[in-house]
TORMAR-784034 format. One line per field, with one value per atom (N, C-alpha, C): x, y, z. Coordinates in Angstrom, 3 decimals, always signed. Example, Ala and Ser with C-alpha at 12.3 -4.5 7.8 and 13.67 -1.06 7.14 Angstrom:
% TORMAR-784034
px = [+13.190  +12.300  +13.200  +12.850  +13.670  +12.900]
py = [-5.690  -4.500  -3.300  -2.250  -1.060  +0.030]
pz = [+7.800  +7.800  +7.800  +7.080  +7.140  +7.870]
END
This chain:
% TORMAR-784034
px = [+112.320  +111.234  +109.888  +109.560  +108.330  +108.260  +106.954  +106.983  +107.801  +107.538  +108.183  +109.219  +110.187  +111.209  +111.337  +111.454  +111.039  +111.765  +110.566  +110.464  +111.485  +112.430  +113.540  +113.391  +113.605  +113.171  +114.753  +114.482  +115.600  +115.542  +117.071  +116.806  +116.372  +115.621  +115.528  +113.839  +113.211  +112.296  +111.000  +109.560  +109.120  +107.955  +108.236  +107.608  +106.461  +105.712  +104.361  +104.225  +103.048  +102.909  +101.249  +100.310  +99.366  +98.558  +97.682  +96.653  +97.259  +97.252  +97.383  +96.737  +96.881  +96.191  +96.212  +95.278  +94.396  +94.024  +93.943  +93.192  +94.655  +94.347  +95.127  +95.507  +94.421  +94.977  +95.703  +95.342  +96.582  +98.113  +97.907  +99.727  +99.806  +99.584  +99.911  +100.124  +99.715  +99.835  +101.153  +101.132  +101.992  +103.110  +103.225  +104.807  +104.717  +104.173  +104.264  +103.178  +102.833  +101.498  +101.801  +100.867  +101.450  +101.543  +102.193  +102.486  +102.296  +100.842  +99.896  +99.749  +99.371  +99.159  +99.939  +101.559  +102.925  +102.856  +102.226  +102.688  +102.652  +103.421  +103.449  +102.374  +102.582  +101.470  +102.343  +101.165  +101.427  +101.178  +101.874  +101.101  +101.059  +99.849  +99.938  +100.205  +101.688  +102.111  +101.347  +100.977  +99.946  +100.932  +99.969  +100.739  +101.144  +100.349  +101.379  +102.397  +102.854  +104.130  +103.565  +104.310  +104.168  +104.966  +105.044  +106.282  +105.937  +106.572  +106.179  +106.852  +106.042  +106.784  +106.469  +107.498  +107.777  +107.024  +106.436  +105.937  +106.481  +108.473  +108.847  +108.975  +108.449  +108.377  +108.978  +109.994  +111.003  +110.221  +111.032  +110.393  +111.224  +110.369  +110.974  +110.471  +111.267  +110.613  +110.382  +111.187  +110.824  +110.388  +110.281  +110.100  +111.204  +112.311  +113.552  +114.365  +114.215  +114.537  +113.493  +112.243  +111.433  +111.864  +111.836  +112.094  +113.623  +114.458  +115.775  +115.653  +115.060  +114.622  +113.557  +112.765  +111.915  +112.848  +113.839  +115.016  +115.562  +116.108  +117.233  +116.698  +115.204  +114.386  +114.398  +114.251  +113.770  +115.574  +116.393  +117.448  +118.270  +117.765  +117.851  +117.317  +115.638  +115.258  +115.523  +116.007  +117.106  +117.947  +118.616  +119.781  +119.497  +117.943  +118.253  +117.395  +116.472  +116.001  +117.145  +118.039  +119.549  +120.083  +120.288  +121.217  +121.349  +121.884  +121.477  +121.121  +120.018  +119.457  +120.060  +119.799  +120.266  +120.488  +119.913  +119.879  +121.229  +122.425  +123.145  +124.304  +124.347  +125.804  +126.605  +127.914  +129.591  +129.991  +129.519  +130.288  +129.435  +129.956  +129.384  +128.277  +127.334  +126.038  +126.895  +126.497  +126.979  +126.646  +127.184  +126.122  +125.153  +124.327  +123.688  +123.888  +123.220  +124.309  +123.499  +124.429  +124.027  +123.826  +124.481  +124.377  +125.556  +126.532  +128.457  +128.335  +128.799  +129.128  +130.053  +130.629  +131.765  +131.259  +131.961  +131.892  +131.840  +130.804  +130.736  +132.030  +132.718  +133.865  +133.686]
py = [+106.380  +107.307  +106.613  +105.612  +104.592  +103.945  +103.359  +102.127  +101.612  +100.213  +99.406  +99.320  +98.649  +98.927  +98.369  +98.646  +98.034  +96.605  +95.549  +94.484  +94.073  +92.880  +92.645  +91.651  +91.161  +90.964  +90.215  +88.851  +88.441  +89.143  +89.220  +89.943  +89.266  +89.929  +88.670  +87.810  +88.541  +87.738  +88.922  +88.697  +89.909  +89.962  +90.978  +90.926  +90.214  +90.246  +89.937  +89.391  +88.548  +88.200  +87.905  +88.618  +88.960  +87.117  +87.629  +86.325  +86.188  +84.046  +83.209  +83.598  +83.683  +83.909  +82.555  +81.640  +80.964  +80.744  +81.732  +81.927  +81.586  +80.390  +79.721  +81.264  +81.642  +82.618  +83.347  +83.879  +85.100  +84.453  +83.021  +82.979  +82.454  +82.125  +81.521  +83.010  +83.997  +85.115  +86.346  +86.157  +86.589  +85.893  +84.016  +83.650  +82.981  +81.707  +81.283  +80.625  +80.221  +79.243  +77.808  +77.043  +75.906  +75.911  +77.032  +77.191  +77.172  +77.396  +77.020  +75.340  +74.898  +73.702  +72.638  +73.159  +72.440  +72.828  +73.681  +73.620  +75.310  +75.896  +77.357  +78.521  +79.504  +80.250  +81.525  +82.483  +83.910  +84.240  +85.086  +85.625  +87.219  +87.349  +89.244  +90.156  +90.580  +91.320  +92.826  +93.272  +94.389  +95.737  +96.514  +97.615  +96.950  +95.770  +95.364  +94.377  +94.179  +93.042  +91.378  +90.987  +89.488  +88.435  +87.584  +86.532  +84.798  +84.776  +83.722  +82.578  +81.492  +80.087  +78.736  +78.316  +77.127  +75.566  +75.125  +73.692  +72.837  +73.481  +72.671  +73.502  +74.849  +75.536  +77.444  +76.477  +78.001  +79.094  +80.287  +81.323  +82.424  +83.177  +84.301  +85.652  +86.758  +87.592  +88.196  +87.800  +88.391  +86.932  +87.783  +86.470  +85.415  +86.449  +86.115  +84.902  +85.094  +83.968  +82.912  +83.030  +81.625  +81.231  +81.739  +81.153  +80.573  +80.927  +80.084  +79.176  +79.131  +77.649  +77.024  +77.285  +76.113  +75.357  +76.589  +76.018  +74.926  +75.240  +74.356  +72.651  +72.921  +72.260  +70.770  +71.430  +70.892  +69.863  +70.749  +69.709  +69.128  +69.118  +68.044  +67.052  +67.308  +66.040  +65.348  +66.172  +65.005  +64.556  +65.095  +64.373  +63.039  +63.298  +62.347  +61.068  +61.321  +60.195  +59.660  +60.339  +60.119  +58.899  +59.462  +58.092  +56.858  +56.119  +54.323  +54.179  +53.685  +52.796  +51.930  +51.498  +50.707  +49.070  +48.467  +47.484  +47.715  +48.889  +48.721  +49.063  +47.896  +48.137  +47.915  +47.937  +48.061  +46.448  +45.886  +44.555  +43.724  +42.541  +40.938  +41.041  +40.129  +39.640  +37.916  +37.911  +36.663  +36.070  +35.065  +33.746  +33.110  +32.864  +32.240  +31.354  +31.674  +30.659  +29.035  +28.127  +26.620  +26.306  +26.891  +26.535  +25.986  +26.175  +25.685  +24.259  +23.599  +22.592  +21.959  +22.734  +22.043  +21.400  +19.932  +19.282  +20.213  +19.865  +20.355  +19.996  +21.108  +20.478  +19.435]
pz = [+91.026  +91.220  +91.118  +91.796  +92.029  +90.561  +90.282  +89.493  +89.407  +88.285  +88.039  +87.299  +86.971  +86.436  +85.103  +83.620  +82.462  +82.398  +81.836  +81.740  +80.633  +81.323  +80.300  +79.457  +78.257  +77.167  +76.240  +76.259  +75.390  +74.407  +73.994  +72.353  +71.289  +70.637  +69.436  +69.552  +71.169  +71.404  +71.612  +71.424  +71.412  +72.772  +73.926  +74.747  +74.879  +73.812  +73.811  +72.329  +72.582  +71.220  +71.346  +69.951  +70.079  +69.431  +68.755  +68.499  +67.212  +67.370  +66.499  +65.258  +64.013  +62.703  +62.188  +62.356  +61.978  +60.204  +60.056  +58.299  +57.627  +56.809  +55.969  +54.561  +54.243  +53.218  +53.525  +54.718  +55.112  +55.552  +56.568  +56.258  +55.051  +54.204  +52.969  +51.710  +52.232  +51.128  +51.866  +53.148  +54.251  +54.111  +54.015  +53.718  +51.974  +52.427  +50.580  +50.264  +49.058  +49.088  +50.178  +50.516  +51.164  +52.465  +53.094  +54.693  +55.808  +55.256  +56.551  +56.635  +55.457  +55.475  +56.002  +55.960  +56.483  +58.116  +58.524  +59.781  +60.066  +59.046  +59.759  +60.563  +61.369  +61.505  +62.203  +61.937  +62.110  +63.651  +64.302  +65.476  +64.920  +65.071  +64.894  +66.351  +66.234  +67.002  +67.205  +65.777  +66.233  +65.570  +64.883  +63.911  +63.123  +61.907  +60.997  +61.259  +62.538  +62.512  +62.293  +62.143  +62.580  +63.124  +63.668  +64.287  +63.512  +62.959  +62.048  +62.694  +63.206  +63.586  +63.017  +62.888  +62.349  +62.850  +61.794  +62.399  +63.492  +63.568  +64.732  +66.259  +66.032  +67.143  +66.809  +65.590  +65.495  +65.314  +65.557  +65.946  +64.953  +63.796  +62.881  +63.177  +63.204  +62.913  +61.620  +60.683  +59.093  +58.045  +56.917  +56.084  +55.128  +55.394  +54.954  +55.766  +57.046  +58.130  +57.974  +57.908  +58.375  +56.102  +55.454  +54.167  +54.621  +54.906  +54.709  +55.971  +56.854  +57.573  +56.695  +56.080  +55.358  +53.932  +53.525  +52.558  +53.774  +54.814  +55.226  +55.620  +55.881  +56.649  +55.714  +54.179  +53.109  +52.593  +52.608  +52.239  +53.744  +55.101  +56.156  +55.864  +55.001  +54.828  +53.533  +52.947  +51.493  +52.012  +52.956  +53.316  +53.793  +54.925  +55.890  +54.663  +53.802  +52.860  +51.750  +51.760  +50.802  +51.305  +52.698  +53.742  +53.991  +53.938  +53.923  +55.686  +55.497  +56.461  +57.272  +58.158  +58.882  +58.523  +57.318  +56.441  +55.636  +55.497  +54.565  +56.134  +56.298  +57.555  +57.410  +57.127  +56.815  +57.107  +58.516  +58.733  +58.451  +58.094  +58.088  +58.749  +58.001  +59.432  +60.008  +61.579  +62.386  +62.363  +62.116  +62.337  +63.431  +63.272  +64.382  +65.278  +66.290  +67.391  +66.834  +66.946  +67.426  +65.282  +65.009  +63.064  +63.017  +63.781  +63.214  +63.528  +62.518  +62.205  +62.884  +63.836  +64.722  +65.839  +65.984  +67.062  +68.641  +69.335  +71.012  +71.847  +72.584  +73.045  +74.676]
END
């Protein structure tokens, strides 16, 4: 019956997303102290909502999700400072060429 036909919308994703919030106090009193400063920021969706994303892009809609990615975020990187380096390698180091003591055939 004319117009357009409603605009489809991953789930999980929000049609629109209003202006960046900028002001360190408000995401920092909105998620935790600190948050802004790490990276995070608010978009105000408008009526109160917000979409909270992550320094690496991720994208929350509550505060319960972007907190258990900044938990998970936090022991990836124990893990990955836990890990031996590339200095602690399993096999022998080789010898260098032209050091062996053996006669040239």
């Amino acid at each position: 019956r004319g117009g357009s036909p409603p605009a489809r919308v991953r789930p999980g994703r929000p049609a629109s997303v209003g202006v960046t919030v900028e002001d360190e106090a408000t995401t920092d009193a909105k998620l935790w102290e600190g948050a802004h400063a790490s990276g995070w920021r608010l978009h105000d969706k408008g009526q109160g909502h917000y979409l909270r994303v992550g320094p690496d892009g991720t994208r929350h809609t509550n505060k319960a999700d972007a907190l258990e990615a900044r938990r998970d975020s936090k022991a990836a990187g124990k893990a990955a400072a836990a890990s031996p380096g590339p200095a602690a390698s399993a096999s022998p180091p080789r010898p260098e060429v032209g050091t062996s003591a053996e006669a040239p055939l």
